[in-house]
C-alpha positions in Angstrom: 20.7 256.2 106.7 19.3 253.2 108.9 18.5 250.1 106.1 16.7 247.5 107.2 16.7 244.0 105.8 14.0 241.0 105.2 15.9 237.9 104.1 13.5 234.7 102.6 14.6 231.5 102.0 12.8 229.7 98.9 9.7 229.4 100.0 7.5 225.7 99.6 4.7 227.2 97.2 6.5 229.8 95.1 3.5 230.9 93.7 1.5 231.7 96.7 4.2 233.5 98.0 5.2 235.9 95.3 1.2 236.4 95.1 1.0 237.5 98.9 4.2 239.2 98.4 3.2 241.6 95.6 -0.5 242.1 95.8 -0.5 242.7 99.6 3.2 243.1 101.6 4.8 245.4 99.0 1.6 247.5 98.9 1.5 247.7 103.1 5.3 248.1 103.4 5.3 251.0 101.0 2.7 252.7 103.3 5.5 252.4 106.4 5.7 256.2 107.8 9.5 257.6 106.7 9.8 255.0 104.0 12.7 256.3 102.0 13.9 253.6 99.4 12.5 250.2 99.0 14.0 247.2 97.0 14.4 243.8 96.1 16.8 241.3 94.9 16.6 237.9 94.1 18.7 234.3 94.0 21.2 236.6 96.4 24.2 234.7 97.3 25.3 233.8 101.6 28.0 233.4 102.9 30.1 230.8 101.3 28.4 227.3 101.6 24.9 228.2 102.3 22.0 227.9 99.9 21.3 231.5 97.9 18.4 233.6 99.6 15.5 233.3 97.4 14.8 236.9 98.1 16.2 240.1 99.8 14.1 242.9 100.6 15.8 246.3 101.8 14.1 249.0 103.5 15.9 252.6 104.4 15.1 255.3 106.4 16.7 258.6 107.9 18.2 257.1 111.5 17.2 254.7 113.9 14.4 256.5 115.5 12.6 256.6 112.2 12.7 252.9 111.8 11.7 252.3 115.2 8.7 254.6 115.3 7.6 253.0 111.6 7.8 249.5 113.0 5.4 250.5 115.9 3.0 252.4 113.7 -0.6 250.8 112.4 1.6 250.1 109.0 4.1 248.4 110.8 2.2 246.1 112.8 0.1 245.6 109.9 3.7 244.4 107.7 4.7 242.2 110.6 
């Protein structure tokens, strides 16, 4: 398994970005080609010292190749 992770810091208008977030990045990021398993956490703790990451978004797929050839499809340039 290949997981890749999105790490936000808290962003300036909360509401706007959960509002992007769920009505239109979820919905594109679910489309990626070889999506496997997709989730979230929140308020997730750093390293020692550092302010907690507002949210944590983890994406999984079979190996390597099929993260790589998600991340150049349509979907994947659509995400980024």
């Amino acid at each position: 398994m290949t997981r890749f992770l999105m790490l936000y810091n808290k962003p300036d208008d909360v509401h706007t970005f959960e509002h992007h977030y769920q009505e239109t990045h979820i919905p594109l990021a679910k489309k990626l080609p070889g999506l496997q398993r997709y989730t979230i956490s929140r308020n997730v703790l750093p390293v020692p010292g550092g302010e907690p990451y507002y949210l944590v978004a983890e994406l999984d797929w079979d190996d390597p190749a099929a993260l790589q050839r998600a991340l150049q499809s349509p979907e994947g340039q659509a995400t980024a």
